[in-house]
N, C-alpha and C positions, 0 to 999 in steps of 0.2 A: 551505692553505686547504681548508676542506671542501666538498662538491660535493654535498650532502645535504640535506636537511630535520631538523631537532633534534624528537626526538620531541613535545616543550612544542610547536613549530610545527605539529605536526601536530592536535596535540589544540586549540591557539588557531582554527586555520581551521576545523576541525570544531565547535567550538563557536562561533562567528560563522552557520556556513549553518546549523546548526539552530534556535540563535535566530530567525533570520529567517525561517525557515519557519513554525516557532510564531508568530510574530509576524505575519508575512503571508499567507502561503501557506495555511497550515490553515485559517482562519475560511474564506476562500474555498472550499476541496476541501469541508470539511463540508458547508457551501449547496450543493454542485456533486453530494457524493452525496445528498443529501436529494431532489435535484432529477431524478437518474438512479433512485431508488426503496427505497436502502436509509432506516431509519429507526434511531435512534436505541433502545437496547436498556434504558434507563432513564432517564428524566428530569434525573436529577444528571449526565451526562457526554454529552460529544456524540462521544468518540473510538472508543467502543464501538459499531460499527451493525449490524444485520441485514437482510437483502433473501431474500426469500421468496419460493420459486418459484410460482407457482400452481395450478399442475398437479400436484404432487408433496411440494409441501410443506418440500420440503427448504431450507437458509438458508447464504448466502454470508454472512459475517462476515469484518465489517472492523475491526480493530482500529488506532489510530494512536498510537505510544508516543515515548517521546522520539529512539528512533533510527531508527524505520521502521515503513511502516503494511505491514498484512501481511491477504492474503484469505485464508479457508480456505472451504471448503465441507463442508458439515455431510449426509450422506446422513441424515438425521431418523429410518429404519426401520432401518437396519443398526448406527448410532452410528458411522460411521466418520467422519472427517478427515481431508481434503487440502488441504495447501498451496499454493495455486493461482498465488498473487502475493506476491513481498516485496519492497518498494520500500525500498532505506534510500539512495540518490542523492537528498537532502532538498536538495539543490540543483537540482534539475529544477523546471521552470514548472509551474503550477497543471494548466494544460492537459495538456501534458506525461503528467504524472502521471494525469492522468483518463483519457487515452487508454490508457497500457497497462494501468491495472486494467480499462476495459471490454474492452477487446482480449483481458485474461487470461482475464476470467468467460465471456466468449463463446466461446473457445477451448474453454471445459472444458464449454460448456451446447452446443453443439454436438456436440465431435468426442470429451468423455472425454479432451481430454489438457491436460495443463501444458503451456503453450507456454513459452521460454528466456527468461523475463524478468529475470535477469540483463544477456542480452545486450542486451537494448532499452534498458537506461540507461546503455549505453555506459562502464563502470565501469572498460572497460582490464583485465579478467581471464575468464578462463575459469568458468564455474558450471557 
């Protein structure tokens, strides 16, 4: 008797929570970043956003793809990119999920640093 998961299982339950997320979870997080200030980076998609510093001008960009939404920050004067948040635990709550990308942006618009967002969705591995 095997004591394992069949890979097909693996990829069945994987495709069940992301369904669901698409299906539930994202309409909601959209409305939720719209609401916390990023906007939408062209009219045909809502998965692509941008949030704007004011003072500096630089832009957090949020991307949401089929396996994980993911924040970068954009320094606008130097062209650089960091990876600040990648969420792919697309089974975490709406809320959930709101709270560690504000957690993440705040992290980096305060102190400059990536805080361990792996470890905040509880994934069971090391990042």
């Amino acid at each position: 008797m095997r004591s394992f998961p069949t890979f097909a299982e693996l990829e069945v339950k994987r495709n069940e929570i992301n369904s669901r997320f698409h299906r539930e979870t994202k309409p909601l997080l959209i409305e939720r970043f719209q609401e916390f200030g990023f906007v939408p980076v062209n009219s045909n998609t809502k998965e692509y956003m941008v949030l704007t510093e004011a003072s500096t001008g630089n832009h957090y960009l949020l991307n949401i793809t089929k396996y994980e939404i993911r924040v970068e920050f954009e320094h606008v004067s130097r062209h650089e990119m960091v990876k600040i948040c990648e969420i792919s635990n697309l089974a975490l709550s709406a809320h959930t999920i709101m709270n560690i990308i504000i957690q993440a942006i705040d992290c980096w618009l305060q102190y400059g640093v990536v805080m361990d967002y792996v470890k905040v969705q509880h994934l069971g591995v090391e990042g």
